[in-house]
SEKE-247157 format. One line per 5 residues: number of its first residue (from 1); their letters; for each residue x, y, z of C-alpha. Coordinates in pm, whole numbers, plus 50000, padded with zeros to 5 digits. Each point is the difference from the previous one (the first is absolute). Last residue first. Example, Ala and Ser with C-alpha at 12.3 -4.5 7.8 and 13.67 -1.06 7.14 Angstrom:
BEGIN
2) sa) 51367/49894/50714 | 49863/49656/50066
! end
This chain:
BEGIN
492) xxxxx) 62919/75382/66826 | 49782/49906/50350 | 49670/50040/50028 | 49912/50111/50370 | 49858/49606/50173
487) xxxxx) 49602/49979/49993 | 49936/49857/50377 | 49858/49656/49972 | 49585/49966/49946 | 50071/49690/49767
482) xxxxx) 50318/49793/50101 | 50376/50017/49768 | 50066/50331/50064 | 49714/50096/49824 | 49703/49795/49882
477) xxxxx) 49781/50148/49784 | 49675/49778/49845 | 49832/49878/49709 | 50231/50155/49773 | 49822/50118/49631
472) xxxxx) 50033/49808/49736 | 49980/50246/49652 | 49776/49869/49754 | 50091/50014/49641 | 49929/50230/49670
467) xxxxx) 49924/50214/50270 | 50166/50306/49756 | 50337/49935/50245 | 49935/49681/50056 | 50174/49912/49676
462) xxxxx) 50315/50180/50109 | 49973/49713/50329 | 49921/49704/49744 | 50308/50079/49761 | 50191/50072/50295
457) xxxxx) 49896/49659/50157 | 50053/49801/49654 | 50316/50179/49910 | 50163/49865/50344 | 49823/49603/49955
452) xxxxx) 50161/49997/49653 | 50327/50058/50155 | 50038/49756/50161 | 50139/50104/50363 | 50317/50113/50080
447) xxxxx) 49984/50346/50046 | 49877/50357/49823 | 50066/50300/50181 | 49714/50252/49894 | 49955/50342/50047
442) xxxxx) 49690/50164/49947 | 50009/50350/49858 | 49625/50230/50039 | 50146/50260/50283 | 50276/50071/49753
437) xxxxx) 50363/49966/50070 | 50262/50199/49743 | 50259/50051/50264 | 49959/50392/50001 | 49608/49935/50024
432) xxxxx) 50071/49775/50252 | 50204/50267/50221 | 49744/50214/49879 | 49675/49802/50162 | 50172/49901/50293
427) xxxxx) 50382/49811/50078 | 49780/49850/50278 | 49758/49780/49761 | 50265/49802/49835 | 50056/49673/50150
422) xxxxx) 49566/50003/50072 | 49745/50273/49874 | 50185/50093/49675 | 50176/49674/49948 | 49670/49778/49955
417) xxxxx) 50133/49623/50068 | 50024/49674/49839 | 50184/49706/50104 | 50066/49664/49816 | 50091/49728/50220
412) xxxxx) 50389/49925/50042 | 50017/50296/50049 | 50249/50285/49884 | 49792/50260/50124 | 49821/50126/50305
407) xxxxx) 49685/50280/50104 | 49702/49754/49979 | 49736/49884/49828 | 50061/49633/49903 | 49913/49887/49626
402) xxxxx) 49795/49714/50000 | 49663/50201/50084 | 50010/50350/49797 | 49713/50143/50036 | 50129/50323/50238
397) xxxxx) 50227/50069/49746 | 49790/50033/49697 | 49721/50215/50228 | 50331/50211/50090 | 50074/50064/49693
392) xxxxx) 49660/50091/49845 | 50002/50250/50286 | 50340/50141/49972 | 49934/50069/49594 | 49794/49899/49700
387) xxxxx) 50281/49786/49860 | 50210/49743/50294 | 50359/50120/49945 | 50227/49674/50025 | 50377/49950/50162
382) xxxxx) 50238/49755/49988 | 50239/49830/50239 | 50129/49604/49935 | 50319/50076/49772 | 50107/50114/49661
377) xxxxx) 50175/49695/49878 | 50183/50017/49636 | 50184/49682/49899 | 50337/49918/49941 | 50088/49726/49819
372) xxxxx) 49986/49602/50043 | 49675/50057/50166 | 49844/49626/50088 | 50363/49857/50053 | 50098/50333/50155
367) xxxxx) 50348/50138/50000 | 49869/50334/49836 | 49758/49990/50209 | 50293/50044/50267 | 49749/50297/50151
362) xxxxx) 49703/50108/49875 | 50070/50337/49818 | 49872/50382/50094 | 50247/50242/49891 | 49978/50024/49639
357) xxxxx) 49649/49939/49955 | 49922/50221/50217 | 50102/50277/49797 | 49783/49829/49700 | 49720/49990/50242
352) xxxxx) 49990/50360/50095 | 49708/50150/49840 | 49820/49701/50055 | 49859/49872/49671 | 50228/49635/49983
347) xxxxx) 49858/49946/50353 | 50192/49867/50262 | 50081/50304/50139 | 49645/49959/50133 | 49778/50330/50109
342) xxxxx) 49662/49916/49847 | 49752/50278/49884 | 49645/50055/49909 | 49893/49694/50157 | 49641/49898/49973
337) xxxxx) 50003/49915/49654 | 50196/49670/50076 | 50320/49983/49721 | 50254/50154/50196 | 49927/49829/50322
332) xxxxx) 50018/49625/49839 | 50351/50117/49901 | 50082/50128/50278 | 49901/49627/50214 | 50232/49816/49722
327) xxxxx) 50295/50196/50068 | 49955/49961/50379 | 49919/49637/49971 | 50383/49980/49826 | 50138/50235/50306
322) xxxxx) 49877/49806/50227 | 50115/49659/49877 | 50340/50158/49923 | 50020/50208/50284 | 49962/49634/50193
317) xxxxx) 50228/49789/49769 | 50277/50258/50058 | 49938/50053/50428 | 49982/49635/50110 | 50244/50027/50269
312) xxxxx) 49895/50378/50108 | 49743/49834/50208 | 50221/49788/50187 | 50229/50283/50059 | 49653/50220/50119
307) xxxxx) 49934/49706/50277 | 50369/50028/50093 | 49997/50373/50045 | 49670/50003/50154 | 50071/49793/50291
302) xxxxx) 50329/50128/50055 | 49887/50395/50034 | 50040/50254/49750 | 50232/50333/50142 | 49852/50326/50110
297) xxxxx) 50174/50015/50313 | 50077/50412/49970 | 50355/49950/50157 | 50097/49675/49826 | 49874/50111/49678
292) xxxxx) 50213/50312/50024 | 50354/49879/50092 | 50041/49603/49935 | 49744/49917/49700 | 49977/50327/49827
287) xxxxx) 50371/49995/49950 | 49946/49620/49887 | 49780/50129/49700 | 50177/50271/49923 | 50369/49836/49952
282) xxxxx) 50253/50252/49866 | 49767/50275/49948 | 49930/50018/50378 | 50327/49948/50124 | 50140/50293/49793
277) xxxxx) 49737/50215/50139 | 49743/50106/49724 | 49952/50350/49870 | 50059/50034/49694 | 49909/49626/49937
272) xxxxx) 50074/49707/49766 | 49962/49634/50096 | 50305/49791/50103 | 49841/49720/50056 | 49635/49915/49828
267) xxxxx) 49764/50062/50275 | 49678/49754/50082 | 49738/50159/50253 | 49716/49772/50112 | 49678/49958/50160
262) xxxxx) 49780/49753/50180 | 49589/49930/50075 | 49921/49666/50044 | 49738/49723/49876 | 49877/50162/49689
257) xxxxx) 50137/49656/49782 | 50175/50237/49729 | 50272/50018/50140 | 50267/50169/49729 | 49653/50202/49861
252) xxxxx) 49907/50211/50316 | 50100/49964/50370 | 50369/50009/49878 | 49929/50353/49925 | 50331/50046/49790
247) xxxxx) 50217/50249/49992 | 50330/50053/49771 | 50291/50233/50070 | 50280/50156/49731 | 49869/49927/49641
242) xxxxx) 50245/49896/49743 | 49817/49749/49783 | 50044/49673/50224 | 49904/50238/50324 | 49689/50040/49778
237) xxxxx) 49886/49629/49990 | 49714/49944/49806 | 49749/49676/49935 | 50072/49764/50248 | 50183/50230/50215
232) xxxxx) 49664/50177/50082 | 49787/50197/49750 | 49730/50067/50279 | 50228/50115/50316 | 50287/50138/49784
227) xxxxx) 50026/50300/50200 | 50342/50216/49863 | 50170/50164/50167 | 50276/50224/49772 | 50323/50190/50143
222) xxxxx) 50045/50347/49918 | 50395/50148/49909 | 49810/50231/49716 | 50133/49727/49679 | 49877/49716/50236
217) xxxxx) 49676/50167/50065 | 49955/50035/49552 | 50183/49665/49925 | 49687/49831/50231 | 49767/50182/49850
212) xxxxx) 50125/49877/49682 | 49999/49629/50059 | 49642/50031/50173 | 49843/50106/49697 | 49666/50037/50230
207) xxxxx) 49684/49810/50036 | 49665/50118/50154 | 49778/49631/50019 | 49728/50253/50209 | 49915/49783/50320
202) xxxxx) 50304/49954/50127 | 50322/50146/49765 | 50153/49692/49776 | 50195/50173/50114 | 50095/50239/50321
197) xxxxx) 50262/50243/50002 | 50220/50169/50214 | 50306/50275/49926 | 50196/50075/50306 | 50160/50276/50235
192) xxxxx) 49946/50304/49756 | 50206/50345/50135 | 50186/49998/49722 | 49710/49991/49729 | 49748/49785/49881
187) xxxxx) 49647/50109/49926 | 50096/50111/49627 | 50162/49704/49921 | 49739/49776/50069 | 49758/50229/49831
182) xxxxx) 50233/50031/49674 | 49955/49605/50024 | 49648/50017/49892 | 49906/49633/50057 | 49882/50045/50335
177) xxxxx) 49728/50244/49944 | 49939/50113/50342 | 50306/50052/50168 | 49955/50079/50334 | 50253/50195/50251
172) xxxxx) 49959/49935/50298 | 50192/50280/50252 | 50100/49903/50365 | 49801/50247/50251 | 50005/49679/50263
167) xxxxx) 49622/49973/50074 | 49858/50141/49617 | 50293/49859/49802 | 50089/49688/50134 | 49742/49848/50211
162) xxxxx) 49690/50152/49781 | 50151/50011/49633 | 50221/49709/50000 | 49834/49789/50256 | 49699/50046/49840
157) xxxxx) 50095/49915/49674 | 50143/49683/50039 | 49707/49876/50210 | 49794/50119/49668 | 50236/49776/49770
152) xxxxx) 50194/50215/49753 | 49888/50203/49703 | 50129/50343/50120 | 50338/49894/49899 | 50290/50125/50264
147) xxxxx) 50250/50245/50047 | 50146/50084/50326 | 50127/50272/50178 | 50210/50157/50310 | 50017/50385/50045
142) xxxxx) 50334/50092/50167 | 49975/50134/50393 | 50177/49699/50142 | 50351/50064/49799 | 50277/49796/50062
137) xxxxx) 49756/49765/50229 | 49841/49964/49644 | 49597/49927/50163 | 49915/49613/49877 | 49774/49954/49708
132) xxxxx) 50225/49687/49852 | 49985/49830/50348 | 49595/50013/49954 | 49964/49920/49685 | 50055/49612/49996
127) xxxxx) 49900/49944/50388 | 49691/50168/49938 | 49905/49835/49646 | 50071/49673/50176 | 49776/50039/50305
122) xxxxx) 49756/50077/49777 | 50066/49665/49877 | 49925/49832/50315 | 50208/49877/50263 | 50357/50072/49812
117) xxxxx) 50232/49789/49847 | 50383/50063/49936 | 50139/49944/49691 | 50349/50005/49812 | 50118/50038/49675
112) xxxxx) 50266/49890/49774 | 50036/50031/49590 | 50104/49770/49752 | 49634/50016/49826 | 49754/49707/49928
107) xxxxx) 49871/50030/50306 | 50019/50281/50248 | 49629/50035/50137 | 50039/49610/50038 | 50303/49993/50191
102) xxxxx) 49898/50292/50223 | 49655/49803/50058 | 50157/49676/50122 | 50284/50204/50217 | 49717/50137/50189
97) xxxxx) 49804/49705/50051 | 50284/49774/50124 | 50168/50291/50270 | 49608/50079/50102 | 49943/49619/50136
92) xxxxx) 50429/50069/50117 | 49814/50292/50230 | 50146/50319/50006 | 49918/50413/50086 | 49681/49933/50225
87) xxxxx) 50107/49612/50036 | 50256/50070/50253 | 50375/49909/49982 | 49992/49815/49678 | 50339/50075/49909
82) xxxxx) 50275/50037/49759 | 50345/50076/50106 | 50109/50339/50057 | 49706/50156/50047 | 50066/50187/50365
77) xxxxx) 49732/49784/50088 | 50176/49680/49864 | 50319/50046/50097 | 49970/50093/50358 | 49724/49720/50068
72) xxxxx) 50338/49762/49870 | 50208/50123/50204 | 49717/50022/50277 | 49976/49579/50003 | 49822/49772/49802
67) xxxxx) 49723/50184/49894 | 49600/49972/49968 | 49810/50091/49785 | 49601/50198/50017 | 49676/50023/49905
62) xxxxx) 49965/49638/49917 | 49726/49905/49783 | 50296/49855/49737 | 49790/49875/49736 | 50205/49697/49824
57) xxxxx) 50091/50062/49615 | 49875/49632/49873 | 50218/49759/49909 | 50089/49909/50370 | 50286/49826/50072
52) xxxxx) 50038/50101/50436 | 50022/50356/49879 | 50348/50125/50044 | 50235/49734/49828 | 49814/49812/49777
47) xxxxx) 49727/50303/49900 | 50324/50237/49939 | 50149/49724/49758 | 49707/49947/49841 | 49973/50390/49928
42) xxxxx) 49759/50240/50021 | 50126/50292/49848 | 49661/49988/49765 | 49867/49685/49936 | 49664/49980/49813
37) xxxxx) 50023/50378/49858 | 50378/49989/49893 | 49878/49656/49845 | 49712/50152/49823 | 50215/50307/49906
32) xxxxx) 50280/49793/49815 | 50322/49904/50150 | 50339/50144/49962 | 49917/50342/50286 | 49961/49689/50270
27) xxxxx) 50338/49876/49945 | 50143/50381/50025 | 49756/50036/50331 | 50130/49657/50180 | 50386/50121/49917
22) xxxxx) 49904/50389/50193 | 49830/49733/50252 | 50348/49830/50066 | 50174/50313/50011 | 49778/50125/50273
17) xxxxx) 50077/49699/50145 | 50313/49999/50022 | 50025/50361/50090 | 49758/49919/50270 | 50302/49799/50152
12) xxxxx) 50232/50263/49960 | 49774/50217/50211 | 49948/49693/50272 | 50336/50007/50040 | 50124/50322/50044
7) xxxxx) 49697/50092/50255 | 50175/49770/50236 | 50306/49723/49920 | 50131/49875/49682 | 50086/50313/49785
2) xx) 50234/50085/50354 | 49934/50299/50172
! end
């Protein structure tokens, strides 16, 4: 068969476009974050020629493409040219958000990664762990493993210890004081399928020497995930320091509008595992994409994937803002008698703000006309133990009235929630005990409001704790959106 006639041609044609794009990516990896962030891989040249102009990424609601002939349906669902072929394993609305987020997770270092998004970011842990924790056909009967903080989100922690080691018999191993790295070691041995971490960890601030973790799974053949939900790109990027797989609950800080719910999985290339097909540690990412994604049909859908790449536009100057507030919101915290403790990393007296410190950096502040160095950002997420107890906690919560109650971070609007009877409450009393979650800790995601108008509702809502102030009470309940509606099960 001729290179100009069936399957033949429509492969070497990919091949010129796959090199174009590999050229596209290069550019892209030259500019700074806020332009990676605006643009991504979307070119002028690709909005001339295949999107009637537009300078905005166009939401492709179509579920599925169309081909020219069977030569070319042959080569794209065998994967040999690139394809759209259904919108459960790709859509080009996912193509522009996922190469946006694998630039930024990757900047500033000459390394490649790729992305695939998931429907929530669950969805992402799954998809992350769950090729790793596959039976050895070699051997089916070997134990399988995996090592993970204890200080992770509580979603995080279910699906470790109920889904994977009570329902499929895989052993958790928790490490509960991150920064002894005699326990990392300790947990790992040959039969370890990954390493996973969480930090900033939700609600606690738990922080780990992430370099050194990472040399210790490395030095055993173990690969490192990492969910960088609450630091995001803007302030840490562990592929950029060695680490194998990144997460990110899209949902959270990188959108920060509430308006969908999405996931992600970024993998550096050529990642290290014992136990890893070839294919797999080549390209992660896009091995998740075209086998197991496409069978389980977890994948984000158009409509969220552009409105999250719109979000993700403004990402620097928005940690910034939040993470400023933040700062200022702890410090209010630490000085109001009714807190006996404040969990910031912001905080020169955290036990683990000098590590932080070294980690956690606002990106290109350095380039900065208002920075001109690098400066120190510790995020939006903090938590606050309320003194006298759950009660005195819950009285302080249940005053607030500009701060939303409700189970969500990274807002826009500043969120508060109790962990122990909300993200945390099914991990039970020793799981939180373990994790270092008391029934009287508030957490607090700060937003985008002034400030002053944050530290004046807390400082009114600890104040009603005494009755120093009145609390409003609701003049009605309306569920489901019309009084006398059927109460809906509460959901995570």
């Amino acid at each position: 068969m001729s290179a100009n006639s069936g399957v033949d041609r429509y492969v070497a044609a990919a091949r010129e476009t796959m090199a174009r794009r590999q050229a596209d990516w290069k550019q892209m990896k030259r500019a700074r974050f806020d332009t990676c962030a605006v643009h991504g891989l979307y070119t002028m040249g690709e909005a001339l020629n295949s999107n009637q102009g537009s300078i905005i990424e166009p939401i492709y609601m179509s579920t599925s493409q169309a081909y020219r002939d069977s030569d070319e349906m042959e080569a794209a669902l065998s994967y040999q040219i690139p394809t759209w072929c259904y919108s459960r394993i790709a859509n080009p609305s996912m193509y522009y958000f996922e190469n946006t987020l694998a630039l930024l997770e990757t900047y500033g270092a000459e390394i490649e990664a790729s992305c695939v998004a998931t429907s929530s970011g669950m969805s992402a842990i799954l998809a992350a762990t769950d090729s790793f924790l596959a039976v050895d056909p070699g051997d089916p009967a070997a134990p399988r493993n995996f090592v993970s903080t204890c200080q992770v989100y509580g979603g995080t922690f279910q699906q470790f210890s109920a889904r994977r080691a009570q329902e499929q018999g895989i052993d958790c191993r928790w490490v509960i004081d991150s920064n002894n790295m005699d326990e990392w070691e300790s947990k790992i041995d040959r039969n370890t399928r990954f390493v996973y971490g969480e930090l900033p960890s939700n609600p606690g601030q738990a922080f780990f020497d992430l370099k050194k973790v990472i040399d210790i799974a490395h030095s055993h053949g173990v690969p490192v995930i990492i969910d960088n939900t609450v630091g995001t790109p803007a302030l840490m990027r562990p592929l950029t320091l060695g680490a194998d797989v990144v997460i990110q609950s899209v949902t959270k800080t990188l959108t920060s509008s509430g308006m969908g719910i999405a996931g992600a999985v970024i993998a550096r290339k050529n990642l290290v595992s014992n136990f890893a097909s070839d294919e797999m540690k080549a390209d992660y990412a896009m091995y998740l994409k075209a086998l197991p994604n496409r069978d389980f049909g977890q994948n984000l859908s158009p409509m969220n994937a552009i409105l999250s790449l719109s979000e993700m536009r403004t990402l620097r100057s928005k940690v910034d803002l939040f993470s400023r507030n933040t700062q200022q919101v702890a410090e209010f915290l630490q000085g109001n008698a009714m807190v006996s403790e404040v969990g910031y990393l912001g905080l020169e007296s955290h036990p683990l703000h000098e590590l932080a410190s070294r980690y956690l950096y606002l990106v290109d502040s350095e380039h900065d006309a208002q920075y001109g160095q690098k400066v120190n950002r510790y995020g939006h997420l903090l938590s606050f133990n309320v003194s006298g107890g759950v009660d005195n906690a819950r009285r302080a919560f249940d005053a607030l009235q500009r701060i939303w109650r409700a189970t969500d971070l990274g807002r826009i609007k500043s969120v508060a929630t109790i962990p122990a009877i909300s993200t945390h409450s099914q991990q039970g009393e020793e799981g939180r005990q373990m994790a270092a979650i008391p029934g009287n800790m508030i957490r607090l995601c700060v937003g985008g409001e002034h400030v002053d108008d944050v530290i004046a509702d807390l400082e009114q809502a600890l104040d009603a704790v005494h009755g120093k102030v009145s609390v409003p009470v609701p003049s009605e309940f309306s569920y489901g959106g019309a009084s006398g509606s059927t109460l809906a099960q509460p959901g995570e």
